[in-house]
ZAVO-505775 format. One record per residue (C-alpha): x, y, z. Coordinates in steps of 0.2 Angstrom, whole numbers, padded with zeros to 4 digits, always signed. Example, Ala and Ser with C-alpha at 12.3 -4.5 7.8 and 13.67 -1.06 7.14 Angstrom:
// ZAVO-505775
+0062-0022+0039+0068-0005+0036
***
This chain:
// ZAVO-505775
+0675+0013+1118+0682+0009+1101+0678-0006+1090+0686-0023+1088+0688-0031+1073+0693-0048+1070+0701-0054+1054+0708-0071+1048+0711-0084+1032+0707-0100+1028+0708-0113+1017+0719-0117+1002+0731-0101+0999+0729-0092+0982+0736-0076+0973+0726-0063+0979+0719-0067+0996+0731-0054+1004+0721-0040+0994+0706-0046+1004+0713-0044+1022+0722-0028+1015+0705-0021+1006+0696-0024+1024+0708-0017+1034+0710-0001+1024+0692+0001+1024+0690-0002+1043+0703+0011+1046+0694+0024+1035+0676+0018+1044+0680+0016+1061+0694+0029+1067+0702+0022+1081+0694+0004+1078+0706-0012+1085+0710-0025+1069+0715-0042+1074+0722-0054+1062+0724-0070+1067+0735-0083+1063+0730-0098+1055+0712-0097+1053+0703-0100+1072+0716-0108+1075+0725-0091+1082+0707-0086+1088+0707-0102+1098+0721-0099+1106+0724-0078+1106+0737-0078+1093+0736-0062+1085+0746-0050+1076+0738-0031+1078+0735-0022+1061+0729-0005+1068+0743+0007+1064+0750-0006+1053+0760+0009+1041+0747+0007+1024+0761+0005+1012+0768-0011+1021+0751-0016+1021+0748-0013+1002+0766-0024+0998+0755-0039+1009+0742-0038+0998+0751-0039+0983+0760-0054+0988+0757-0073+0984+0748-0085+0998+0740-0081+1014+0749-0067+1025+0740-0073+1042+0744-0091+1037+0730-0102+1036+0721-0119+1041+0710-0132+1036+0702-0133+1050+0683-0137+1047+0676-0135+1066+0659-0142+1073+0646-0132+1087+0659-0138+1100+0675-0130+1091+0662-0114+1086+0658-0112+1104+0679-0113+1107+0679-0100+1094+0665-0088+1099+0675-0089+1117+0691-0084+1108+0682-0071+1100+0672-0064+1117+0690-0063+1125+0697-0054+1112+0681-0041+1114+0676-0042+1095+0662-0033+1088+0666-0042+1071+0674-0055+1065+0678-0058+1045+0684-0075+1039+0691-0073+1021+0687-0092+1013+0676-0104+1004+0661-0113+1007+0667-0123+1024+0673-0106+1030+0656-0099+1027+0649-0113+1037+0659-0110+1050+0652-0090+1050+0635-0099+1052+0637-0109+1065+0647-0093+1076+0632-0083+1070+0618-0096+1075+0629-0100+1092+0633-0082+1097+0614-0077+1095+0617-0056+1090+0629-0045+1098+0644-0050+1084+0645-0046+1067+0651-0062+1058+0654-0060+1039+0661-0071+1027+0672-0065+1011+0673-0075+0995+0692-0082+0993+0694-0099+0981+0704-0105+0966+0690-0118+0965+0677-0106+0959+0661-0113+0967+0654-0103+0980+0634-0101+0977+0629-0085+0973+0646-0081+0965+0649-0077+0946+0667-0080+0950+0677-0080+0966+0692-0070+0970+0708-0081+0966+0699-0089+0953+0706-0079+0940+0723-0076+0942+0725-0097+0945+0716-0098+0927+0725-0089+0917+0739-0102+0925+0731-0115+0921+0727-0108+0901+0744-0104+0900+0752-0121+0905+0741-0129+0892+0744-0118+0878+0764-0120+0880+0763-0138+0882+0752-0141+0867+0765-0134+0858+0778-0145+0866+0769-0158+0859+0767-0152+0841+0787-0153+0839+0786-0169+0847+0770-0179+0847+0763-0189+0860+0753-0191+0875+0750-0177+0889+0739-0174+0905+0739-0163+0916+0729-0163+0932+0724-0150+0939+0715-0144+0955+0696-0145+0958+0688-0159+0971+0670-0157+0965+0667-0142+0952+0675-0141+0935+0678-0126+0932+0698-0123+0934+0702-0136+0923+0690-0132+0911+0699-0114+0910+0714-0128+0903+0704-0124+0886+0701-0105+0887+0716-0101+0876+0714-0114+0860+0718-0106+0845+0707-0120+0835+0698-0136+0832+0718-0145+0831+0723-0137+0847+0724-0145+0865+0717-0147+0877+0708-0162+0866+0697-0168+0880+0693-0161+0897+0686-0171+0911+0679-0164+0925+0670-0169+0941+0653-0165+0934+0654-0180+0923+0657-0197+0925+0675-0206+0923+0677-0221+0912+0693-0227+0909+0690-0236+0897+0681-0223+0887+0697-0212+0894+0709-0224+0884+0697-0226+0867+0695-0206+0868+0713-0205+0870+0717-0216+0854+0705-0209+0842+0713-0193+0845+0729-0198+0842+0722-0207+0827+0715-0187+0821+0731-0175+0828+0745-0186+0831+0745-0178+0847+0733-0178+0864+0732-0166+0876+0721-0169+0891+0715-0159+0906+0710-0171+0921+0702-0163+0935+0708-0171+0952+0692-0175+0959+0685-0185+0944+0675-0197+0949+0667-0215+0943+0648-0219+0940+0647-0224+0958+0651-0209+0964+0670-0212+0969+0685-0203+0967+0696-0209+0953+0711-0210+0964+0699-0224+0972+0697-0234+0958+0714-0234+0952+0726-0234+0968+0726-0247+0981+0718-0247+0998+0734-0246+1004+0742-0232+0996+0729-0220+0996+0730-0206+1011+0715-0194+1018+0714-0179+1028+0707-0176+1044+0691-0175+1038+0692-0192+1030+0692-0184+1015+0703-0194+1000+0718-0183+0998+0717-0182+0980+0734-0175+0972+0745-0186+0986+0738-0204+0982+0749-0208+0967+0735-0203+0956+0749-0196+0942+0758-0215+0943+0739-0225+0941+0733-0214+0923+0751-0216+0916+0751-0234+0920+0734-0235+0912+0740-0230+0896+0757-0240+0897+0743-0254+0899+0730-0250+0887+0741-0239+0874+0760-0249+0874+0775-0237+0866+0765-0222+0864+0775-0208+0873+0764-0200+0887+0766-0189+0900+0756-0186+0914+0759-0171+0927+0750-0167+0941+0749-0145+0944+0746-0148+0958+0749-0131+0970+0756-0123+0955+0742-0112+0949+0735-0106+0964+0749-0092+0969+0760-0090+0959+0768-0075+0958+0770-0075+0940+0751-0075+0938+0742-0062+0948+0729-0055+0936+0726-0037+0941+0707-0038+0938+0706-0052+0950+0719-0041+0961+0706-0028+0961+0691-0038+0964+0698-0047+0978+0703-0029+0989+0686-0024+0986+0677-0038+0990+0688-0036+1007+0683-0017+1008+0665-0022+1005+0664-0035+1021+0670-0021+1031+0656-0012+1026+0645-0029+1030+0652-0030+1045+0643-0015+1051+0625-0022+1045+0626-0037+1054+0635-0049+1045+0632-0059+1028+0642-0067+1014+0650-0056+1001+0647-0063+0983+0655-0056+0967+0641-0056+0955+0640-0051+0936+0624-0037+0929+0626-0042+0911+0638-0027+0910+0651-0030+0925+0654-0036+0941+0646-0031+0956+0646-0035+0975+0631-0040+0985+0628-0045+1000+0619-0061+1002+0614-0073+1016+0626-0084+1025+0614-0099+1023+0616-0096+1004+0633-0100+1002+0639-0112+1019+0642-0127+1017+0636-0129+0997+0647-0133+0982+0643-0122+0965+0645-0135+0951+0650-0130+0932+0633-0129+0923+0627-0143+0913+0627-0133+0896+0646-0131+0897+0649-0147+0891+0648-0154+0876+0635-0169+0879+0643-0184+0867+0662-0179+0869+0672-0172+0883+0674-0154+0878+0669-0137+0883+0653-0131+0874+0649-0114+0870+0643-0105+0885+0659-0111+0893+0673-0103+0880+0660-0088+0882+0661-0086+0902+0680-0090+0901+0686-0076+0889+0676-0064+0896+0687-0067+0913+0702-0074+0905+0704-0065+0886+0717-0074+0877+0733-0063+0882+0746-0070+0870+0749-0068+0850+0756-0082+0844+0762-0090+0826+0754-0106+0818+0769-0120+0820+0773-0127+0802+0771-0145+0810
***
């Protein structure tokens, strides 16, 4: 009787996911001759309620154009399910006859593989594969996605500091991140110098002042005549708030279906500008929101993180067959690696920027961050000194 594999993406879209669901197909094929693989669409969604589309005799070069295109190819969900939805799930998956099932995710869809794995009590294979632009999965040098949406970010920073060399001003740009740092602190990767922008990065591992955002703001202008900023969009006040809390009202602000403050819809963008109309009058700024920008575009696909991201898929076929795990991408001083590591390790938890990345009296990247970001970003662009 042959195998059944069960395969599906969730969460935020990125660059590279495709690679994953193509790396662990392939490898499935070459594993398990004969072997059924589902994909599902939308997350549990399509196990939920049997929509799948079969990838068995998928033809291998229609599946390598998948993985080399943007976004999710099975589409996704947010969907963060509880033991009830789980046991909704584990159904789906028993009707389908799976042996395995691989969600390709972050740390709410390694959650979920803990809760099938606990509920289903042996006889299923549940493996989670690393997939976020957020970069902060435990256990995890770097996540697949991570990459390609940093070198995004890098290079959106590096143009519009340059914009505002010819004409100087005022610029922040928010960029993706609820609770780790480390996307918006790739904003920096590609300064040239100490005059370069970004000038100041805040991110969600530090506490937001605006008023110590506004007198930051000002003695920079004061040293460059120009002030580049990179905002993480899930900065928070000393209280432990989101921003968007603080400075939108009641109102106006929207929340998912977790509850959760939707962070780049509340009008976040119009709050910091009019904060600076207040506290800085007839100084020219700008403030843009990424937003999904960074996370697939096609423009951006950095082959490292290409590659990485098909084997981590290939290696959770390979974990599939010993019972089940979390893949983690991990570095041994010389390169990366893949591991298996325990669900537990990585469900549920949030990876934060470590504390020695920051500067501790200013709000800028220390040392052992520009040395983790150029050894995944290297600066890919030679460009001449501006006479201004």
């Amino acid at each position: 009787m042959s195998e059944t594999f069960v395969i599906a993406q969730g969460g935020g879209p990125t660059a590279v996911i495709n690679q994953t669901l193509v790396g662990a197909v392939l490898e499935i094929r070459k594993r398990h001759p004969g072997a059924h693989v589902l994909g599902s669409r939308h997350g549990v969604r399509g196990i939920r309620d049997g929509d799948y589309v079969d990838l068995s005799d998928m033809p291998e070069a229609q599946l390598r154009l998948i993985g080399r295109t943007p976004s999710a190819a099975l589409g996704s969900t947010r969907d963060k399910p509880d033991a009830a939805y789980c046991e909704v799930i584990l159904k789906g998956l028993r009707k389908a006859g799976a042996d395995a099932f691989i969600y390709i995710g972050g740390n709410d869809t390694a959650g979920t593989q803990q809760i099938l794995t606990d509920a289903a009590g042996g006889g299923m294979a549940f493996v989670h594969a690393p997939k976020t632009i957020d970069n902060d999965l435990e256990e995890n040098d770097h996540t697949p996605g991570f990459i390609s949406a940093a070198e995004f970010v890098a290079g959106a920073f590096l143009s519009v500091d340059l914009d505002f060399r010819a004409l100087p001003g005022i610029y922040v740009g928010i960029v993706m991140g609820r609770h780790a740092g480390f996307l918006t602190a790739a904003a920096a990767a590609w300064r040239a110098d100490e005059d370069s922008g970004p000038h100041l990065v805040y991110v969600p591992e530090r506490a937001f002042e605006v008023s110590r955002f506004v007198d930051d703001v000002r003695a920079t202008l004061d040293r460059h005549r120009r002030c580049i900023v990179a905002v993480s969009e899930g900065v928070s006040t000393a209280d432990g708030k989101a921003l968007v809390e603080s400075l939108v009202p009641p109102d106006r602000l929207e929340r998912d279906a977790h509850g959760n403050v939707k962070l780049s819809g509340s009008d976040l963008t119009a709050a910091l500008e009019q904060a600076l109309a207040t506290h800085l009058p007839g100084k020219r700024a700008r403030v843009d929101a990424l937003g999904y920008m960074p996370r697939g575009y096609v423009g951006a696909i950095n082959p490292v993180d290409s590659e990485e991201a098909f084997k981590a898929g290939a290696f959770a076929a390979m974990v599939a067959g010993e019972g089940g795990g979390s893949v983690a991408l991990q570095f041994d001083g010389r390169q990366t690696v893949l591991k298996k590591v325990p669900l537990d390790h990585v469900a549920g938890k949030t990876r934060h920027m470590p504390d020695d990345f920051m500067q501790p009296d200013v709000h800028q990247l220390a040392a052992p961050a520009y040395d983790y970001l150029k050894r995944l970003i290297p600066a890919k662009y030679q460009i001449g000194r501006p006479f201004v």
